[in-house]
Phi, psi and omega in degrees: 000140175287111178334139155301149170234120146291163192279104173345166168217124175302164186303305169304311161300339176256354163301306179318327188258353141324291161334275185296001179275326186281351183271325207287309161292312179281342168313321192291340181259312194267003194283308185306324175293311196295352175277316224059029170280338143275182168086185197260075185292087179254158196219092167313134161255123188304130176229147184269307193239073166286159140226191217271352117358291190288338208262333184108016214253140166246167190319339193270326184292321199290315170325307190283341192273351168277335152314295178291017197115311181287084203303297240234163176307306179312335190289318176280007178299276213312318164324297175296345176235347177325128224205150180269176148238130198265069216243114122271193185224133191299352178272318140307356205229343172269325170307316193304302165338306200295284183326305170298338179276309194309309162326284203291352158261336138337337174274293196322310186285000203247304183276277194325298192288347177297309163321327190271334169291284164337310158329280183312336093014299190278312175253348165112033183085357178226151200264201215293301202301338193092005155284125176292180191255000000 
């Protein structure tokens, strides 16, 4: 049997397609912050009179957080209780579904006909059985 060769590509074709895998990435990275669907969304717990006690700090952390600026407890609240939110919406959450199934048969259907090329190529249109494809 003849080894497969794939069909060369030229120097210009793989700048482009450099290209578009780094637009194709940071869109993918940068999109979702920019929509506001990521990133870290904290939600402070509110105190009226905090001190470094109440925030949970013992002498050596309140040491380190005066290091960093921070004279006085109030000033490190909002730091110190800030809790991520883990909060969605099942509708967001069917898109997503959607979106990921849709991908993988699309890869599927994509990865069939590049096989079926190869195939075609390799045997001449007919597959192991002696069928055409």
């Amino acid at each position: 049997m003849a080894r497969y060769i794939p069909p060369p590509q030229g120097k210009l074709g793989q700048v482009i397609d450099v290209i578009v895998l780094l637009i194709l990435s940071i869109g993918a990275l940068y999109i979702p912050l920019w929509l506001g669907l990521a990133g870290s969304s904290k939600v402070p717990v509110t105190a009226d009179q905090p001190t470094w006690e109440s925030l949970g700090q013992n002498p050596t952390m309140v040491e380190r957080w005066q290091q960093l600026g921070f004279a006085d407890p109030a000033a490190a609240h909002d730091m110190i209780t800030a809790r991520f939110d883990y909060s969605f919406t099942w509708g967001a959450m069917a898109l997503m579904v959607v979106v990921i199934v849709g991908y993988f048969f699309m890869m599927l259907r994509l990865s069939e006909q590049e096989y079926r090329e190869v195939i075609d190529e390799k045997f001449g249109g007919e597959n192991i059985k002696g069928r055409r494809m």
